[in-house]
N, CA, C and O of each residue as an XYZ file, in Angstrom:
892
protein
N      30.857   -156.616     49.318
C      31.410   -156.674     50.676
C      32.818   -156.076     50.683
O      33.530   -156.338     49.714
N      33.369   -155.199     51.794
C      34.051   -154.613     52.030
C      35.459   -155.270     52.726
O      35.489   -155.380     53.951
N      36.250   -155.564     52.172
C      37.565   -156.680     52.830
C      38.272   -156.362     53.591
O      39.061   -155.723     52.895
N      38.655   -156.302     54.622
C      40.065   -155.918     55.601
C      41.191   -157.167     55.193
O      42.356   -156.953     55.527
N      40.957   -158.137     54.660
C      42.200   -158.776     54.581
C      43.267   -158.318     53.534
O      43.061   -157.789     52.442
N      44.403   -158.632     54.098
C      45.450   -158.285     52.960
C      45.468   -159.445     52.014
O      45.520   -160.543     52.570
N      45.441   -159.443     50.870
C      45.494   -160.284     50.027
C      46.631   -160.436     49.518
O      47.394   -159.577     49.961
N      47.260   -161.317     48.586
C      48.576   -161.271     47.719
C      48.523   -160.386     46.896
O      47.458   -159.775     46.821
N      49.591   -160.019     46.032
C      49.774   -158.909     45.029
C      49.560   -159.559     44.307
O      49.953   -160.708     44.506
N      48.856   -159.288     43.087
C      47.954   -159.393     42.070
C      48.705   -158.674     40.525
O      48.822   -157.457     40.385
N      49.216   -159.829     39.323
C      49.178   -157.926     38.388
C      50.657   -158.868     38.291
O      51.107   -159.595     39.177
N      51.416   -158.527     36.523
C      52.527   -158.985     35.984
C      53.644   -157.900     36.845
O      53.423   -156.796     37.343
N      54.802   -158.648     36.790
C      56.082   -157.863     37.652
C      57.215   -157.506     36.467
O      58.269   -156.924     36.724
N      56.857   -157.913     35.240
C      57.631   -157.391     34.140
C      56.800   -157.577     32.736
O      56.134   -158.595     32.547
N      56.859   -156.837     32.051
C      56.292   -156.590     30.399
C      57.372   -157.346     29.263
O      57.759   -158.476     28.964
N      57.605   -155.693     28.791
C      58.893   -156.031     27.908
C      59.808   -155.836     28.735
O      59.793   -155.296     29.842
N      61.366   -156.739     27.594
C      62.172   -157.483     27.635
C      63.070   -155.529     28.306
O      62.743   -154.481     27.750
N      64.182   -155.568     29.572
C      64.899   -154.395     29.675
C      65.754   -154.111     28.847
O      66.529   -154.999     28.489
N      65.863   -152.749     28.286
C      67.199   -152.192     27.366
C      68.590   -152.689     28.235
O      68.501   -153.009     29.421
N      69.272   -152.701     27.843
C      71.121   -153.092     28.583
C      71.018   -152.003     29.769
O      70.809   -152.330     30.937
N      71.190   -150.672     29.337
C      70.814   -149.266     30.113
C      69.836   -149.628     31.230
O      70.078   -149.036     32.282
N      68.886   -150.380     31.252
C      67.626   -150.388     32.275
C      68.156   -151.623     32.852
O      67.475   -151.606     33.878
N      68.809   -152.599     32.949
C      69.367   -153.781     32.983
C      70.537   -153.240     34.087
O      70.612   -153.878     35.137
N      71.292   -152.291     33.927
C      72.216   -152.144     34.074
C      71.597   -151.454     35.666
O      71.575   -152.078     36.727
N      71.134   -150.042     35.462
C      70.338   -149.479     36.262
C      69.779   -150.071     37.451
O      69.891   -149.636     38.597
N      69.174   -151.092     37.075
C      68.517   -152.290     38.146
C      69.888   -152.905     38.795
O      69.819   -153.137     40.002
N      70.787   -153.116     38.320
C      71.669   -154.013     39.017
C      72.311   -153.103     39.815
O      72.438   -153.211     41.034
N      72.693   -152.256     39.172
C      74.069   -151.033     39.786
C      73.350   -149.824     40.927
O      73.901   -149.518     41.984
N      72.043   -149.247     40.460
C      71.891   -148.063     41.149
C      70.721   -148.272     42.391
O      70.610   -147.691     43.471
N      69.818   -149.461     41.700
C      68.650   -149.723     42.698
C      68.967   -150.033     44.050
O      68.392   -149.425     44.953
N      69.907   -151.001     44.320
C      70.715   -151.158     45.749
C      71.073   -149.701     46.567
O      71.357   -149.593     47.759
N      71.008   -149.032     45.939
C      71.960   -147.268     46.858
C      70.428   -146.941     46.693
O      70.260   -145.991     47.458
N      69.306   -147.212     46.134
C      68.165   -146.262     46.575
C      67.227   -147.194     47.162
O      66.251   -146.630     47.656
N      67.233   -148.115     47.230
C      66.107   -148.932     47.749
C      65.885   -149.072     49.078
O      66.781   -148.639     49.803
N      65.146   -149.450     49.482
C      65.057   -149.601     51.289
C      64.257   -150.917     51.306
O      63.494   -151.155     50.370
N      64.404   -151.819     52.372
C      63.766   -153.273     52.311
C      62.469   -152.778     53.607
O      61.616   -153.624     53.876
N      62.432   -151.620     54.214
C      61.861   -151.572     55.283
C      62.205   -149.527     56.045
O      63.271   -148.932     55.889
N      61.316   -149.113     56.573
C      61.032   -148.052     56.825
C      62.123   -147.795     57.637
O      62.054   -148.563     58.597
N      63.446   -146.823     57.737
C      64.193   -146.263     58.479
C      63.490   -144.969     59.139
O      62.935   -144.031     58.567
N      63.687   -145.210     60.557
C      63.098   -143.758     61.279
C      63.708   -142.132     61.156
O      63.087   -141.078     61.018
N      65.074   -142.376     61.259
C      65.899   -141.734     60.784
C      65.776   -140.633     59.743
O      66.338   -139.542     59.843
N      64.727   -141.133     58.389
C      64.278   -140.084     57.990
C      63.683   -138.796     57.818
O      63.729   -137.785     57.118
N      63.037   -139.374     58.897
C      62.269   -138.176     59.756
C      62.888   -136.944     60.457
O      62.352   -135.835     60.464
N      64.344   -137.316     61.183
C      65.275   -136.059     61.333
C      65.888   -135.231     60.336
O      66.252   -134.060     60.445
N      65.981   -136.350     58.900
C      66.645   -135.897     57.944
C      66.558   -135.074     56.490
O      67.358   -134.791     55.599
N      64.789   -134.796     56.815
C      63.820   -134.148     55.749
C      62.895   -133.902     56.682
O      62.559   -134.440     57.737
N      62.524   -132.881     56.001
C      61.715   -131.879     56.490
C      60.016   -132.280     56.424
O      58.957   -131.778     56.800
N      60.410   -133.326     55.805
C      58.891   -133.754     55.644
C      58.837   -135.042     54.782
O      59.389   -134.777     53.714
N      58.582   -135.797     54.793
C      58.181   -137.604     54.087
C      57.194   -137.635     53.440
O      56.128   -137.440     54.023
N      57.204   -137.863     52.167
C      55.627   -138.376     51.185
C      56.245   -139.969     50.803
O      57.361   -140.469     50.664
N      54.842   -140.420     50.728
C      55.026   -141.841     50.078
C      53.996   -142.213     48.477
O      52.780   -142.147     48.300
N      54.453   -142.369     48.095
C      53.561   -143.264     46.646
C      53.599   -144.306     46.369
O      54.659   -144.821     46.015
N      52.501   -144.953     46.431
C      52.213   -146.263     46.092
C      51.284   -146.540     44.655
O      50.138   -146.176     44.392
N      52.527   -147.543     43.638
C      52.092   -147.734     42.740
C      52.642   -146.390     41.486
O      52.035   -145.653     40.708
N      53.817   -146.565     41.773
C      54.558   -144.922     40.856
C      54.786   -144.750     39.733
O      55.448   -143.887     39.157
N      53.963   -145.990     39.230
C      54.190   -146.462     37.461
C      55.756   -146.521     37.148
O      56.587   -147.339     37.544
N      55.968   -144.970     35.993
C      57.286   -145.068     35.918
C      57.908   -143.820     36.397
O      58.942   -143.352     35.920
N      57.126   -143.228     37.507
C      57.663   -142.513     38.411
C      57.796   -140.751     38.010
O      58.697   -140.125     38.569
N      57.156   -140.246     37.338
C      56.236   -139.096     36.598
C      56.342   -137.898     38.004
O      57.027   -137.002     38.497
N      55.155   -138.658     38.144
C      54.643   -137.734     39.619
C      56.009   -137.432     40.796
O      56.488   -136.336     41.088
N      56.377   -138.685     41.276
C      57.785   -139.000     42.357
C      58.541   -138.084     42.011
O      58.850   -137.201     42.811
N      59.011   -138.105     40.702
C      60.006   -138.008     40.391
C      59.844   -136.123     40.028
O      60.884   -135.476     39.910
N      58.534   -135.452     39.893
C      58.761   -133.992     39.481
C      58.619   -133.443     40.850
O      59.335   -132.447     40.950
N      57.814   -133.767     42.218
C      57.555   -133.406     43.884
C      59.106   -133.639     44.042
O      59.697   -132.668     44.513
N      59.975   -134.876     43.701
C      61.419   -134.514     44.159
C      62.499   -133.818     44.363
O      63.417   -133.672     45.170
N      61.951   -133.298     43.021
C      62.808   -131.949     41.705
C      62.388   -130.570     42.389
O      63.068   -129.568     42.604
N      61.092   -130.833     42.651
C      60.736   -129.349     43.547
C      60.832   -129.118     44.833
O      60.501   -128.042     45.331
N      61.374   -130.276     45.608
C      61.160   -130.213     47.309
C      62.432   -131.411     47.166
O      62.261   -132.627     47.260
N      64.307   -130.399     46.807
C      65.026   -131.846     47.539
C      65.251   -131.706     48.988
O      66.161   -132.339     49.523
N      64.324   -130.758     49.798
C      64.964   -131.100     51.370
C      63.636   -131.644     51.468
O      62.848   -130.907     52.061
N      63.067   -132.992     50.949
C      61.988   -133.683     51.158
C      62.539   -135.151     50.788
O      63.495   -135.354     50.039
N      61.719   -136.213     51.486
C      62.053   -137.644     51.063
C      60.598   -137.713     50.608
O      59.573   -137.218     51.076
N      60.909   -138.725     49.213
C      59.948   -138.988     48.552
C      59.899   -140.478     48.914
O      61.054   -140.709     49.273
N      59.285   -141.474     49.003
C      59.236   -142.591     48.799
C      58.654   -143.469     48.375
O      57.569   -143.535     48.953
N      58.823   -144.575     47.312
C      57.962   -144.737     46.158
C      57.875   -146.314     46.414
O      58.872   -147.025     46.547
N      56.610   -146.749     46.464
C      56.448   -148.530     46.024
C      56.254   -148.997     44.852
O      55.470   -148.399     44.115
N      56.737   -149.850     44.523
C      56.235   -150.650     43.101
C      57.221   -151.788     43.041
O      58.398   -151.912     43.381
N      56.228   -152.656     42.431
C      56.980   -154.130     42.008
C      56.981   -154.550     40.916
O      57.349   -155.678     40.586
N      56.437   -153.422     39.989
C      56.612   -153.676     38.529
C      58.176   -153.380     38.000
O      58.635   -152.342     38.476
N      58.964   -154.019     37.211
C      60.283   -154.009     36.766
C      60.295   -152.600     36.151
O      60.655   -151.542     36.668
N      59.895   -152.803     35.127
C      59.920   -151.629     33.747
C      59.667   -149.989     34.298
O      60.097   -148.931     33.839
N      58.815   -150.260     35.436
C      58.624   -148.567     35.829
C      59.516   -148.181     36.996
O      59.886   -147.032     37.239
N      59.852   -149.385     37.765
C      61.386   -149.338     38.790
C      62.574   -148.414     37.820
O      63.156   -147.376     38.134
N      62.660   -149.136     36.681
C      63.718   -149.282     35.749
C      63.726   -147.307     35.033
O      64.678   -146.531     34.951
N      62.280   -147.108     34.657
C      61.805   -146.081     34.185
C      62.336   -144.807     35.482
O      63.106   -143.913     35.133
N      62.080   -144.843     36.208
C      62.543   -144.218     37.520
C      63.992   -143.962     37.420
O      64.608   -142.957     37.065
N      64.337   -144.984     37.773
C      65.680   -145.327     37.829
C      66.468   -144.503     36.817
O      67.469   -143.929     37.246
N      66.125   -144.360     35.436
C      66.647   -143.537     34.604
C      66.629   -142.185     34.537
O      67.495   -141.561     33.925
N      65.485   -141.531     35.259
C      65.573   -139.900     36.065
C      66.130   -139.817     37.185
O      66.486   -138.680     37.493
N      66.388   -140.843     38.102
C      66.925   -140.476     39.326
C      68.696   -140.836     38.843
O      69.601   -140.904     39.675
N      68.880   -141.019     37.425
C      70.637   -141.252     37.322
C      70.596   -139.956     36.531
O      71.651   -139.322     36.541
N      69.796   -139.551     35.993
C      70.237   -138.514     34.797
C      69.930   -136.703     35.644
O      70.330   -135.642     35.165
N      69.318   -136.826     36.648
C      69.514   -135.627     36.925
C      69.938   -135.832     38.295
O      69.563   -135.037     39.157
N      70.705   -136.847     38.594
C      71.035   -136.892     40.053
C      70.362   -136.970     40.927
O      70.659   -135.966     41.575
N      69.459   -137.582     41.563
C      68.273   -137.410     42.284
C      68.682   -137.551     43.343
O      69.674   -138.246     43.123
N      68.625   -137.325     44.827
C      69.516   -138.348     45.868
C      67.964   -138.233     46.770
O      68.094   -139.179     47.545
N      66.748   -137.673     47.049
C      66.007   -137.703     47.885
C      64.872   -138.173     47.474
O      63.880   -137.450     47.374
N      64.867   -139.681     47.129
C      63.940   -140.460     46.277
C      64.602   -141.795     47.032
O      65.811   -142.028     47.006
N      63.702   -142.563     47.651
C      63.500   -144.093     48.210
C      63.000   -144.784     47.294
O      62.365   -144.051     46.535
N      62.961   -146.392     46.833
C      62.646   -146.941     46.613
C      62.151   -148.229     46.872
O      62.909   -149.071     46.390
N      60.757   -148.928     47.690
C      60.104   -149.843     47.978
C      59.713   -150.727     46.887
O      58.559   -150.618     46.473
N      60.462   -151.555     46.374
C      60.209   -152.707     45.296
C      59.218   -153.836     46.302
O      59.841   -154.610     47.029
N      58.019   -153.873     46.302
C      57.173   -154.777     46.649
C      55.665   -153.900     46.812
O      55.276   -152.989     46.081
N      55.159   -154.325     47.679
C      53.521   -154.515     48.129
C      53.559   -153.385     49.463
O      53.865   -153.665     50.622
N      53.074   -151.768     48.823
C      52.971   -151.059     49.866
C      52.724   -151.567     51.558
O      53.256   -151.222     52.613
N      51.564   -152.629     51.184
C      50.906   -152.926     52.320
C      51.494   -153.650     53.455
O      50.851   -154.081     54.412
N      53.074   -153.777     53.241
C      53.907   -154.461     53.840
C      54.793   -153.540     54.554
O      55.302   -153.887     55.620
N      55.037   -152.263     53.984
C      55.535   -151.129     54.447
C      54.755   -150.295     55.057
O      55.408   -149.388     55.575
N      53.701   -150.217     55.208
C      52.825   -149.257     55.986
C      52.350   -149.283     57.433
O      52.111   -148.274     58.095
N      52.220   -150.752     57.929
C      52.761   -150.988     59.490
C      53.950   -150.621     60.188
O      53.950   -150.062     61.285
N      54.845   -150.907     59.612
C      56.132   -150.371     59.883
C      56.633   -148.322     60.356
O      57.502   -147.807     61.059
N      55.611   -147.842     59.571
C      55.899   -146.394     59.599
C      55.369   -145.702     60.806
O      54.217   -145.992     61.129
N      56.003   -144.859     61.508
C      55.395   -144.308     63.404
C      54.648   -143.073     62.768
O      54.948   -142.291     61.866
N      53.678   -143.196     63.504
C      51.736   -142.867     63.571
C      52.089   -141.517     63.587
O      52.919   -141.136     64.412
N      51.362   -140.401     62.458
C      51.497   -139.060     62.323
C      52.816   -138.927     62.007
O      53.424   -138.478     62.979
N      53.497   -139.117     61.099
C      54.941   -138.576     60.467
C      54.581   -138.206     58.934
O      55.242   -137.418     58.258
N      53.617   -138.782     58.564
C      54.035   -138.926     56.657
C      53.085   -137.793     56.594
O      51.951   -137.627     57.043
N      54.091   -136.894     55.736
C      53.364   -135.237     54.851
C      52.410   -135.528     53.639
O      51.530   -134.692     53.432
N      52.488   -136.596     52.836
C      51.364   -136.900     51.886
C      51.807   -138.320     51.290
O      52.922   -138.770     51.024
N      50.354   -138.925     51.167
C      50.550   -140.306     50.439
C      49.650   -140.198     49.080
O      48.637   -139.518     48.915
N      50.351   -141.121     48.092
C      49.556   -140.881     47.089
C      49.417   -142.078     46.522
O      50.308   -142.927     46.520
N      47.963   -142.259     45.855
C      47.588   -143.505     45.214
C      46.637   -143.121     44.083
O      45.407   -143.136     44.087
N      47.775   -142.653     42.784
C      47.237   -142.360     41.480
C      47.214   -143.646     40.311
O      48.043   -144.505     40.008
N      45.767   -143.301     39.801
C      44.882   -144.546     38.854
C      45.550   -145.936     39.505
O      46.365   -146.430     38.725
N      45.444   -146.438     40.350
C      45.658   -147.913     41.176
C      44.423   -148.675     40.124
O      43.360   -148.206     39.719
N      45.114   -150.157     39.864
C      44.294   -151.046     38.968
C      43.262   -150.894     39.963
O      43.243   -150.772     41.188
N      42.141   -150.957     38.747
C      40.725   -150.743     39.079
C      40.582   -151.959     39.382
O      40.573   -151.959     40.613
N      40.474   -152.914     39.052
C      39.592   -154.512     39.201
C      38.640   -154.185     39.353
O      38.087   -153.718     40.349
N      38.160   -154.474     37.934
C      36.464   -154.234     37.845
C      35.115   -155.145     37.579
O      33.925   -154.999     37.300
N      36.008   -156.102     37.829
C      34.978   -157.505     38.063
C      34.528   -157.464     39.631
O      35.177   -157.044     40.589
N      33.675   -157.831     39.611
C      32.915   -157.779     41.473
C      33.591   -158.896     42.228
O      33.983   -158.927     43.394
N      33.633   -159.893     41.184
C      34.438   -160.882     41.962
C      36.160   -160.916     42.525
O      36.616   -161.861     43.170
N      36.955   -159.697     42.131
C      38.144   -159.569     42.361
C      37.768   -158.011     43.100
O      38.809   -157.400     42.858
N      37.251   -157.454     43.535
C      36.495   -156.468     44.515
C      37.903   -156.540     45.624
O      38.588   -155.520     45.558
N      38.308   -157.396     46.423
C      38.830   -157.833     47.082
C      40.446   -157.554     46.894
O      41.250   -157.657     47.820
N      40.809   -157.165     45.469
C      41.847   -156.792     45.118
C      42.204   -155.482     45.437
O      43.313   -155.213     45.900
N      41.337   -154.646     45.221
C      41.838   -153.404     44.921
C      42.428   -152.572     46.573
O      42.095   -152.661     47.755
N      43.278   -151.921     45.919
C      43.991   -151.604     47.063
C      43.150   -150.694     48.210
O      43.475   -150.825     49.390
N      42.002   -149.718     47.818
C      41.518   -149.222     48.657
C      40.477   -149.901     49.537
O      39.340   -150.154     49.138
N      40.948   -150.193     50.807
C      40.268   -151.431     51.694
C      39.909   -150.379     53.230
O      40.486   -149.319     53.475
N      39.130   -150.841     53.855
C      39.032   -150.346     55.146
C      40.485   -149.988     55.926
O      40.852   -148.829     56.118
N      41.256   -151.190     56.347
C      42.351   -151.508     56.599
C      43.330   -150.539     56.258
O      43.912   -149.879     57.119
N      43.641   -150.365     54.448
C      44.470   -149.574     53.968
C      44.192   -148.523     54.285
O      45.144   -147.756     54.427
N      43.008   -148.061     54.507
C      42.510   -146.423     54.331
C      43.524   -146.209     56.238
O      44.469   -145.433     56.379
N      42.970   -147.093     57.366
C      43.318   -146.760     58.089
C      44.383   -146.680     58.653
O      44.519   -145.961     59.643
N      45.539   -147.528     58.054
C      46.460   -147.363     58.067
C      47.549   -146.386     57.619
O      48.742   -146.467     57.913
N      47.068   -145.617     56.998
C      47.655   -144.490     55.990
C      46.985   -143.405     56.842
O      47.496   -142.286     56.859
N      46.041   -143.622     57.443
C      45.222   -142.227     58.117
C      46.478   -142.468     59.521
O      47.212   -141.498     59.710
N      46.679   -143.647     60.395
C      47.580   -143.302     61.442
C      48.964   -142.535     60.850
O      49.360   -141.418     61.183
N      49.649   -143.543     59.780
C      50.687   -142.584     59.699
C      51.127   -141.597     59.033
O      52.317   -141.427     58.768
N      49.983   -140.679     58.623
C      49.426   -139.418     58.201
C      50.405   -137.937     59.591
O      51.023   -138.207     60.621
N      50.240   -137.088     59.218
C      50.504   -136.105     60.045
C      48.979   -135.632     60.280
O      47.949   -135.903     59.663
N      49.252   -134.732     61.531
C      47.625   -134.512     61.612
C      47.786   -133.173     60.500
O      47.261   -132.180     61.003
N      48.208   -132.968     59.515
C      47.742   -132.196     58.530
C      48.337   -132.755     57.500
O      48.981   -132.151     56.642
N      48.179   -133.686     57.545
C      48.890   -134.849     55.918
C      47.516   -135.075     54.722
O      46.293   -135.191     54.793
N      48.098   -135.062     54.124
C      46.771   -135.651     52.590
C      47.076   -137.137     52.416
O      47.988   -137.878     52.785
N      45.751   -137.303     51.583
C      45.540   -138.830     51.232
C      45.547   -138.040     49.924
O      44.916   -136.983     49.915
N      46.275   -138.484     48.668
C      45.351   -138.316     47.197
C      45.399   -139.164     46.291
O      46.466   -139.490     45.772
N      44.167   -139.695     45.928
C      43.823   -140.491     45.364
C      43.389   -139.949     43.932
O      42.826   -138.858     43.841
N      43.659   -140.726     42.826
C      43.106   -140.374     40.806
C      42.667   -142.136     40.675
O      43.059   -143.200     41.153
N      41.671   -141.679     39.767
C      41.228   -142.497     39.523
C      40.576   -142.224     37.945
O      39.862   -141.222     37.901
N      40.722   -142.967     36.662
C      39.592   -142.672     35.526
C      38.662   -143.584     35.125
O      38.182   -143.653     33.994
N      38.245   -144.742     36.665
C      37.587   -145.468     36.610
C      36.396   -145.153     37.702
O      36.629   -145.018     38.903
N      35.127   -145.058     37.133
C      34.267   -144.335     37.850
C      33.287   -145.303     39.036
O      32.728   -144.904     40.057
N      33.335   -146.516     38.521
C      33.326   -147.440     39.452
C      34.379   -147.301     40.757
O      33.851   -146.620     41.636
N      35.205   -147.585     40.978
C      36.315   -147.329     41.456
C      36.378   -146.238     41.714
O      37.516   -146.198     42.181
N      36.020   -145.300     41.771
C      36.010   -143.582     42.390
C      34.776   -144.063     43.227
O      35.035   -144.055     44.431
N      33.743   -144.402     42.983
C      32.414   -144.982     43.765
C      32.816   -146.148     44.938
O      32.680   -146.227     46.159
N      33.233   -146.775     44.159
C      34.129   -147.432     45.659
C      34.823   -146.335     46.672
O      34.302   -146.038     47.747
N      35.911   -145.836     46.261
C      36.800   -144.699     47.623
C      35.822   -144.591     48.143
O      35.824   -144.951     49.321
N      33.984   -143.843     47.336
C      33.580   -142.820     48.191
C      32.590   -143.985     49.160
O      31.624   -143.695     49.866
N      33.098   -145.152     48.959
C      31.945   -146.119     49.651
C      32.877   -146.632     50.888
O      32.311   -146.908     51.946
N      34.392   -146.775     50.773
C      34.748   -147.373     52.022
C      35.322   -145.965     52.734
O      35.693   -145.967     53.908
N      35.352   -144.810     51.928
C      35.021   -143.720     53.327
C      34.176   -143.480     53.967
O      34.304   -142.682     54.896
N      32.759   -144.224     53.626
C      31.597   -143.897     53.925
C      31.444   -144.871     55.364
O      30.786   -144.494     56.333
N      32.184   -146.199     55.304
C      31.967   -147.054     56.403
C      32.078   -146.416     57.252
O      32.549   -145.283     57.154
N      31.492   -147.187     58.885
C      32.160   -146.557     59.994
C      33.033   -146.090     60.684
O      33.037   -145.119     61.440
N      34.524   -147.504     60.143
C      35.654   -147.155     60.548
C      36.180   -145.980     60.090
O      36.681   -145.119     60.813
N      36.042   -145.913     58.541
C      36.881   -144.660     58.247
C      36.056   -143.138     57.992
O      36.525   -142.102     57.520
N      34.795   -143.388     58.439
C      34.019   -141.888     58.389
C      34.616   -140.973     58.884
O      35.528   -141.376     59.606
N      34.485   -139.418     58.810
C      34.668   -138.688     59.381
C      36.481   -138.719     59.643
O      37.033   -137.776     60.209
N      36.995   -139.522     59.313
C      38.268   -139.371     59.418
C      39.604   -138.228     58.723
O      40.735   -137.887     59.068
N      38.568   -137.905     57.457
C      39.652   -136.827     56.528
C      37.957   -135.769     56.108
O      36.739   -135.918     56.012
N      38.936   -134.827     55.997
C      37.840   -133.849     55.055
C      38.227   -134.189     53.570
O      39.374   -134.336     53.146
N      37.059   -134.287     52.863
C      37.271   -134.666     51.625
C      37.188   -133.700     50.937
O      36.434   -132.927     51.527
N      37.692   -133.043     49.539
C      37.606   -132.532     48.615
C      37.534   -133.679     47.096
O      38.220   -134.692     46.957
N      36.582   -133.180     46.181
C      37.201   -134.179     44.782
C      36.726   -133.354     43.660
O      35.763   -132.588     43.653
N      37.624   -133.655     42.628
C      37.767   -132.630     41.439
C      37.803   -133.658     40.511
O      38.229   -134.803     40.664
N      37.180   -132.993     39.263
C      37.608   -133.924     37.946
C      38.561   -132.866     36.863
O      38.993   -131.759     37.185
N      38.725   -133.463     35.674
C      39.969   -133.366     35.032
C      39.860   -131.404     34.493
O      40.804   -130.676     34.184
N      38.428   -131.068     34.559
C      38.521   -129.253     34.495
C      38.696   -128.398     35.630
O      38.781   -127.174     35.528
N      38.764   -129.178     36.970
C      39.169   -128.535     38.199
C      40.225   -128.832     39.465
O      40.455   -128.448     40.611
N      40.782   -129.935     38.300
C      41.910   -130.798     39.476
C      42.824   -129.478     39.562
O      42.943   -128.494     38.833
N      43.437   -129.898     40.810
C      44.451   -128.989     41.263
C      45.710   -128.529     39.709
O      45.906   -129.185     38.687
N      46.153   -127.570     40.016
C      47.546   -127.313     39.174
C      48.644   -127.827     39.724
O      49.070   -127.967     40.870
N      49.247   -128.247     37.918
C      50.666   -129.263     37.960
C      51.416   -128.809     38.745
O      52.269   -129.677     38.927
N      51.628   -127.966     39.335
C      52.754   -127.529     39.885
C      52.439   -128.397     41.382
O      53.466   -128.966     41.750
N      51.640   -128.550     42.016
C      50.887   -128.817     43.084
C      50.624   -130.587     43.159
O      50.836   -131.379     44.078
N      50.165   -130.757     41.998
C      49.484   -132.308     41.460
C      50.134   -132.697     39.918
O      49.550   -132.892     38.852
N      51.133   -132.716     40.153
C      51.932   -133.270     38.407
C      51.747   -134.173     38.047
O      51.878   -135.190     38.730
N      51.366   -134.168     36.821
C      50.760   -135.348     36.229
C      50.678   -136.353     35.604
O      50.478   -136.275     34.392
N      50.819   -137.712     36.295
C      51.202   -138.895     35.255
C      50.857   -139.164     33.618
O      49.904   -138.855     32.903
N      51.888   -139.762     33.434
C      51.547   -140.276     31.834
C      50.734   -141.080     31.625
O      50.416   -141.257     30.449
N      50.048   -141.920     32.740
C      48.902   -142.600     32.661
C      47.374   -141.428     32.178
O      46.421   -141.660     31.434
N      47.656   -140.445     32.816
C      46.749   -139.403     33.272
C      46.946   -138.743     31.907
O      45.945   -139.015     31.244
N      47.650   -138.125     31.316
C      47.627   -137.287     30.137
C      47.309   -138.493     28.922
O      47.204   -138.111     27.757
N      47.160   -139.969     29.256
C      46.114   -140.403     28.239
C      44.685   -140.392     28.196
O      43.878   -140.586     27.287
N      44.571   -140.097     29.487
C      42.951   -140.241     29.692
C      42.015   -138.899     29.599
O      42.386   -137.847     30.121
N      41.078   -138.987     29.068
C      40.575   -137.652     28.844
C      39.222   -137.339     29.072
O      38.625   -136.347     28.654
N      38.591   -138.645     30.060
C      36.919   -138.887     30.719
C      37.131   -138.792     32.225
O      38.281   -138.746     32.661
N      36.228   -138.764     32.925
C      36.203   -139.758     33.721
C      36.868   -139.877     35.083
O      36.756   -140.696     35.995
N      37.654   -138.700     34.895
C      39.137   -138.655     35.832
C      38.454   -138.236     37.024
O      37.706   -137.264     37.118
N      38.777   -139.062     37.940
C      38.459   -138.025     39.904
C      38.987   -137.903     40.674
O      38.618   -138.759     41.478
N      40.327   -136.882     41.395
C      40.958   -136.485     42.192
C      40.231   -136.679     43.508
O      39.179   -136.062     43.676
N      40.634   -137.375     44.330
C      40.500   -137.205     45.963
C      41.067   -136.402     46.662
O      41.941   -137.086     47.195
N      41.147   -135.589     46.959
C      42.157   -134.551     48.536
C      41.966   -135.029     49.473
O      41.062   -134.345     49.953
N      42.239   -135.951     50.288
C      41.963   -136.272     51.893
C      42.698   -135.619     53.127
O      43.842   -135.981     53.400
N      42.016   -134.612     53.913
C      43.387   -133.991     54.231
C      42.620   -134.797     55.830
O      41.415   -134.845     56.073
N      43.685   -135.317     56.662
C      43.465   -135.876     58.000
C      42.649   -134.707     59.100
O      42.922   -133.527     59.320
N      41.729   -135.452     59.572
C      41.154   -134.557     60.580
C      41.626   -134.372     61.816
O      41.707   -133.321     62.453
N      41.972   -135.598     62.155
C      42.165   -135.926     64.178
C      43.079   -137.003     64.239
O      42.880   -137.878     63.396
N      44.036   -137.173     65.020
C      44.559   -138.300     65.376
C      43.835   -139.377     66.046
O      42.873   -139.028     66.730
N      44.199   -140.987     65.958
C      43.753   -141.419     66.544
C      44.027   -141.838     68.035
O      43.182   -142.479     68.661
């Protein structure tokens, strides 16, 4: 069964113990990049808005930044260590057009006005692959549609996944009614995914070497 409810966040908020350096980082620099809540404002001030949810230690965010700074990137996560991981490219090469959402995308995505965001991304998101935690995983009716309003009408959805269950899911709650027909789909695996330059690639991703399935969702129609 297919869930629309939002559930709690699920999943540890710290590993290992922070270096002094990552310690430090969190206290001193995260405040000047973080945002508690969606400023509109951005939208006059870049040329275009992407969001990522779930940025590990910020790989992907952090190389789309490097190549597009008249772009706002904006990144969720509530894991410490990959905040922290971030945090250490956005001090060492100066980053200034990189946001940071420390919590539960799904709390920030109401908030954002309908057709603004240039691309959202949701690369290898925990699978939960027990049937009985089904209910966890972030791709939900709900989520899908919420990300489709505040999509541009030529915005992408892209989704990785190297869990093939979980790639079978996406292609099952695009399949529902609500979200049919809503994006044109494209999907590639790991000998035809797009080039890095385009789709750069997490360190989650350069361990995996099965299995892998790129989504392209590019929005069809407003609602």
């Amino acid at each position: 069964m297919i869930s629309n409810n939002i559930e709690k966040l699920y999943g540890r908020v710290k590993s290992r113990a922070l270096t002094n350096r990552q310690a430090e980082l969190y206290k001193s620099l995260l405040p000047g990049v973080s945002i508690a809540s969606f400023d509109s404002s951005f939208l006059s001030r870049y040329v275009g808005v992407s969001f990522e949810i779930g940025f590990g230690s910020g790989e992907h965010l952090f190389q789309l930044a490097i190549s597009s700074p008249n772009k706002l990137f904006i990144g969720c996560e509530f894991f410490i260590n990959g905040i922290t991981s971030l945090l250490s490219k956005i001090d060492e090469e100066k980053i200034e057009n990189i946001k940071i959402f420390q919590g539960d995308a799904r709390k920030l995505i109401p908030e954002i006005p309908n057709s603004t965001i240039e691309n959202v991304f949701l690369l290898f998101p925990d699978p939960w692959p027990k049937r009985k935690h089904i209910y966890r995983r972030f791709v939900q009716e709900r989520t899908i549609l919420g990300i489709y309003k505040m999509l541009r009408d030529d915005g992408f959805l892209k989704i990785a996944t190297d869990c093939p269950t979980y790639a079978q899911w996406v292609n099952t709650v695009l399949a529902t009614p609500s979200c049919d027909k809503k994006f044109a789909i494209e999907t590639f695996d790991l000998s035809s995914r797009p080039d890095e330059s385009v789709w750069p690639k997490t360190r989650y991703e350069r361990k995996s070497i099965e299995n892998c399935t790129f989504f392209s969702l590019k929005k069809l129609r407003s609602l």
